[in-house]
C-alpha positions as CSV (number, residue, x, y, z in Angstrom):
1,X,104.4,-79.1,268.1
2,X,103.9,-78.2,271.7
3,X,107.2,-77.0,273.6
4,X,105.3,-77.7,276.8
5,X,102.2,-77.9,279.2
6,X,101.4,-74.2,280.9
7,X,99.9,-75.2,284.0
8,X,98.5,-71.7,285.1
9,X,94.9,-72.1,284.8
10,X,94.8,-75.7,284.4
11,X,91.7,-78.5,285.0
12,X,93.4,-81.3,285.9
13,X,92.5,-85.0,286.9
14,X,94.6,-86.6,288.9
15,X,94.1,-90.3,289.9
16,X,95.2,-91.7,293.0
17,X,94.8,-88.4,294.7
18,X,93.6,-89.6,298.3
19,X,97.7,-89.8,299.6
20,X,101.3,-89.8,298.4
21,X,102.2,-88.5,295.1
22,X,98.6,-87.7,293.8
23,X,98.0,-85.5,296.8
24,X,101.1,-84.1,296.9
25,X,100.1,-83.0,292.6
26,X,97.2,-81.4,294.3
27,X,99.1,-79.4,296.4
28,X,101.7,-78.0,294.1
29,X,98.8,-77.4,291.1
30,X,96.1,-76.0,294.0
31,X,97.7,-72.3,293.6
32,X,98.0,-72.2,290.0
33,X,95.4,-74.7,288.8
34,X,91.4,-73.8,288.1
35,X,89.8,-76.8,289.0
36,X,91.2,-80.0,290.8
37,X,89.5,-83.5,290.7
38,X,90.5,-85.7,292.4
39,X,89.8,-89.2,291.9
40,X,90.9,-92.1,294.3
41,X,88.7,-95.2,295.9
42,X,88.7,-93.7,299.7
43,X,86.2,-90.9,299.9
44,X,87.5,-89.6,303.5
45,X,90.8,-89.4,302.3
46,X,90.1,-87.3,299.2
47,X,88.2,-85.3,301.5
48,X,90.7,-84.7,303.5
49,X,92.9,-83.4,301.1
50,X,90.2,-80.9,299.6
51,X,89.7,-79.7,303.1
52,X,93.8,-79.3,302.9
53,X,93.4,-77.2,299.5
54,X,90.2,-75.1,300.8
55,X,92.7,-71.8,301.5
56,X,93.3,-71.5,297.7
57,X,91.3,-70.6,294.9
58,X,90.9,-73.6,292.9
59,X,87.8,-75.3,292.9
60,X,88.3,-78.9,293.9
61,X,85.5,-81.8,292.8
62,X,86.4,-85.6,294.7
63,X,85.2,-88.6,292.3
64,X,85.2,-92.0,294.1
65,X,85.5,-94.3,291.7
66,X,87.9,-97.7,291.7
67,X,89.6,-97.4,288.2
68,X,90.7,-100.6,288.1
69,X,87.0,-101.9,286.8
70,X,85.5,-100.7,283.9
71,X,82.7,-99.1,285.8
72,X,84.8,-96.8,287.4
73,X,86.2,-95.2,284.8
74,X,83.2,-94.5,283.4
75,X,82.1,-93.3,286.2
76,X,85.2,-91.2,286.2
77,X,84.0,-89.7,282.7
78,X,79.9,-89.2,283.5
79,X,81.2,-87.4,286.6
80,X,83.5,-84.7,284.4
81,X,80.3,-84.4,281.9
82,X,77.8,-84.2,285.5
83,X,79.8,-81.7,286.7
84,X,81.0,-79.5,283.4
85,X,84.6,-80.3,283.9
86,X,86.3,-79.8,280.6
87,X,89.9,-81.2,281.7
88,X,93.0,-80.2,280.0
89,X,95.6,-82.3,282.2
90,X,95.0,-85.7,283.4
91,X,98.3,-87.0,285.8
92,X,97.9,-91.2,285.6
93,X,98.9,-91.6,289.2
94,X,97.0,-94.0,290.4
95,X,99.0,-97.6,290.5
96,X,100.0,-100.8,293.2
97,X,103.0,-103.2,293.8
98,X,103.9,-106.5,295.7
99,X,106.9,-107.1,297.0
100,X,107.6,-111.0,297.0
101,X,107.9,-114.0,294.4
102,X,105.5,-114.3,291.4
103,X,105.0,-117.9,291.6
104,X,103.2,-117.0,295.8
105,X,101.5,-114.5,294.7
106,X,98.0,-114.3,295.2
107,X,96.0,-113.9,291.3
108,X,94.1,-111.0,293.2
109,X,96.9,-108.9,293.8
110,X,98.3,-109.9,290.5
111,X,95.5,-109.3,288.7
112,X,94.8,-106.0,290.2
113,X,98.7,-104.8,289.8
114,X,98.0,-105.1,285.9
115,X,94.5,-103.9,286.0
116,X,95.5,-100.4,287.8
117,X,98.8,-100.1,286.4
118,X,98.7,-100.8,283.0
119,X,94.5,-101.1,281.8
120,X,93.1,-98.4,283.9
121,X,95.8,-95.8,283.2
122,X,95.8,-96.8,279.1
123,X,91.6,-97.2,279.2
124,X,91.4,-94.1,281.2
125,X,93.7,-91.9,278.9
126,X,91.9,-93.1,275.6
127,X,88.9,-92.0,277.5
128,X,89.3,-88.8,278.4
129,X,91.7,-87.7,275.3
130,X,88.8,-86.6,273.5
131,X,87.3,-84.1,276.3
132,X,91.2,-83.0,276.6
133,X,91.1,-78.9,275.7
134,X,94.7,-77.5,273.4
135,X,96.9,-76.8,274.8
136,X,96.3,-80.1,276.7
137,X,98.7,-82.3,278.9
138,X,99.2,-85.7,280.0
139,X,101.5,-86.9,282.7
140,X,101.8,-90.4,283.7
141,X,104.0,-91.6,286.7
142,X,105.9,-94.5,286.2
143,X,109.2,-96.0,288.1
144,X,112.8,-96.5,288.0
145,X,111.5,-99.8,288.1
146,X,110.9,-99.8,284.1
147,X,114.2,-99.8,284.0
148,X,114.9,-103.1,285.3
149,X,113.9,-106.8,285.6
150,X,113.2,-106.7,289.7
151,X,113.0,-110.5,290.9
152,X,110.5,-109.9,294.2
153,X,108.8,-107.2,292.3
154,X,108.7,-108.7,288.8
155,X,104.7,-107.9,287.7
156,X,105.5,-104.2,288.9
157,X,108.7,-103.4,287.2
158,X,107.2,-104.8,283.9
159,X,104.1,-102.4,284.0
160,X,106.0,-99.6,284.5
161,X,108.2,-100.4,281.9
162,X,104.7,-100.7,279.8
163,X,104.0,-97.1,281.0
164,X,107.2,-95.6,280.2
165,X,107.1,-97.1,276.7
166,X,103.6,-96.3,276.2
167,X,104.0,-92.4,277.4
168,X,107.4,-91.9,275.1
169,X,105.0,-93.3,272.0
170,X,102.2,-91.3,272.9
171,X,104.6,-88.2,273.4
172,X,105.8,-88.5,269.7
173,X,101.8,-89.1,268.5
174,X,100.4,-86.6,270.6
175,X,102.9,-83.7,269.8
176,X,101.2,-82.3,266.5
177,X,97.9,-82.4,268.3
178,X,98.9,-79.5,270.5
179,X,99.4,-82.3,274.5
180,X,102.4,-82.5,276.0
181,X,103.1,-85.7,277.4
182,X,105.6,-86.5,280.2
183,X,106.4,-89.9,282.3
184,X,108.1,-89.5,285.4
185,X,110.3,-92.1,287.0
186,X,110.6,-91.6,290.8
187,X,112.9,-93.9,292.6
188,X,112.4,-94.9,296.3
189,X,110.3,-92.0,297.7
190,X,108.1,-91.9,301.4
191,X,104.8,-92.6,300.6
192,X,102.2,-95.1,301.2
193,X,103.3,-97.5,298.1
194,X,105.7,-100.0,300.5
195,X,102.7,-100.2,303.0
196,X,100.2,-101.8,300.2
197,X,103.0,-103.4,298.6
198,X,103.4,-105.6,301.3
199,X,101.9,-109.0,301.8
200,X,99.6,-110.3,304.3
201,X,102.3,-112.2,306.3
202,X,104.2,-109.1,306.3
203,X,107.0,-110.1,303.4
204,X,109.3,-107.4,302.2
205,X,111.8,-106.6,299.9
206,X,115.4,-106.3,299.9
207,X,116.0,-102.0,300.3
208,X,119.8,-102.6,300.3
209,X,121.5,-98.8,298.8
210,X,117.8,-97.0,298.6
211,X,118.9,-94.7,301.4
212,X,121.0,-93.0,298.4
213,X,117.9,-92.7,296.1
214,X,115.2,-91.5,298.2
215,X,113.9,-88.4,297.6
216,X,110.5,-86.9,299.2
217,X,107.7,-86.9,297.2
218,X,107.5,-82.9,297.3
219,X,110.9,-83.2,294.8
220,X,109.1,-86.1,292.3
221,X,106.3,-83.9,291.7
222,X,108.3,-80.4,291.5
223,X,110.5,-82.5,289.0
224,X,107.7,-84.1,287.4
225,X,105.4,-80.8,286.5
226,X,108.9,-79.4,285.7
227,X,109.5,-82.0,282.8
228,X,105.7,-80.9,281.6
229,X,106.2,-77.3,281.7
230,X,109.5,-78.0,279.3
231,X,107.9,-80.9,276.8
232,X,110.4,-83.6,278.1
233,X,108.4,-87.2,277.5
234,X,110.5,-88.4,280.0
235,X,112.1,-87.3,283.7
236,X,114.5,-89.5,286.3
237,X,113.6,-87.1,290.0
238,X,116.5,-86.7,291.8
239,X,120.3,-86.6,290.6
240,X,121.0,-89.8,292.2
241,X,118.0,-91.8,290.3
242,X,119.1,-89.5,287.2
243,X,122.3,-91.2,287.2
244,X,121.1,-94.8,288.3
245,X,118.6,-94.8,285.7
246,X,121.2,-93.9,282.9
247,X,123.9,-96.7,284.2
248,X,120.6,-99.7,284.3
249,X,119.7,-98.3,280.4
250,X,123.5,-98.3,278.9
251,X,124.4,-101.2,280.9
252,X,124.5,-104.9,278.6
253,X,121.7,-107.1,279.7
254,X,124.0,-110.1,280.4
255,X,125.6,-108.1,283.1
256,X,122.5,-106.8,284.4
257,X,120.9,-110.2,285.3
258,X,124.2,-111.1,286.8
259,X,124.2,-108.2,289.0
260,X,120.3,-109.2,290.1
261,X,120.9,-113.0,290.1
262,X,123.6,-111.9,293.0
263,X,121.9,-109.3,294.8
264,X,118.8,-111.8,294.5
265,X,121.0,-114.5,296.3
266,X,121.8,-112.7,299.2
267,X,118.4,-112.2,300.3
């Protein structure tokens, strides 16, 4: 069994690299990593973080490809055989919310929320598994989120929840196969996630105590490649999430949907 992912040398995938977390993965893993590719939907974007990473000496490849649809993940895959990539990390970072009640929710958005955040990143990983080189890794970035039942958010929170699961089972599976497998569970963090998240008539959600939580998205992935380096299936970023996410997993379910059916009433 693996005690962890080395990432010197590494040819990873990361999805959803075009801003936020993914780009900030291509950062950290541009000095140590071999080859980069990233993969997001906005072509000038991912450009412009390759053109960020041109100083080091990784080679970086952008794939545009919308993962959500079948056809772009297999795009995804004929572009790693086009271009000779043999990957030995894919990071599953790619992934939407919407803030706002499920019952005026558009099917679009809900259909896509469940389509990135749950089919592409399980399609995409039982994909590219078998092109995975030993020692391989997988890292998949969930939410503090899984740990609750958000009213406002409710479609999110219950995919991530789906990811966290599914990375802990594939953690114990994948172990004797020589790939690590890590989920990370960021809290509130600066990126472009509350931007998309809204809706068109510009509804939001209550942020009431997230000023405690929020950490930059430079500390999520430090934290995150940390937990890969060391085999844990599973990392909270930040001590305050750390704690948070320990109270909302001990804590009785009764008391839990009292505490949201409150906080959901003051809105």
């Amino acid at each position: 069994m693996p005690n962890g992912f080395p990432l010197e040398q590494c040819c990873a995938v990361i999805t959803g690299a075009s801003s936020g977390l993914g780009a900030e993965f291509a950062r950290q893993l541009a000095p140590r990593a071999e080859v980069l590719v990233l993969v997001a939907r906005r072509a000038e974007a991912l450009e412009g973080v390759k053109r960020e990473l041109s100083g080091t000496r990784t080679k970086v490849l952008c794939c545009v490809s919308d993962l959500a649809t079948d056809a772009g993940r297999s795009d995804l895959v004929a572009f790693l055989g086009a271009n000779g990539v043999k990957p030995n990390l894919i990071i599953n970072n790619a992934g939407m919310g919407d803030y706002g009640s499920f019952a005026s929710s558009s099917t679009e958005k809900t259909r896509m929320q469940i389509e990135l955040n749950i089919t592409a990143l399980t399609m995409l990983t039982h994909a590219v598994l078998p092109l995975l080189q030993r020692p391989g890794g997988i890292l998949n970035v969930s939410s503090l989120a899984s740990t609750l039942p958000m009213p406002e958010l409710a479609v999110y929170a219950a995919s991530k929840a789906y990811v966290t699961s599914f990375s802990e089972a594939l953690a114990i599976e994948l172990a004797p196969k020589g790939i690590t497998v890590s989920c990370v569970c960021p809290g509130p963090t600066p990126t472009n996630f509350s931007k998309t998240a809204k809706r068109t008539d510009g509804g939001d959600t209550n942020r009431d105590g997230q000023g405690l939580l929020r950490i930059p998205p430079s500390q999520v992935v430090h934290e995150a490649l940390g937990a890969l380096q060391a085999g844990r299936p599973c990392v909270f970023p930040g001590w305050g999430v750390a704690i948070v996410s320990r109270v909302f997993r001990l804590m009785p379910r009764g008391i839990m949907r009292w505490l949201l059916k409150r906080r959901a009433g003051k809105e």
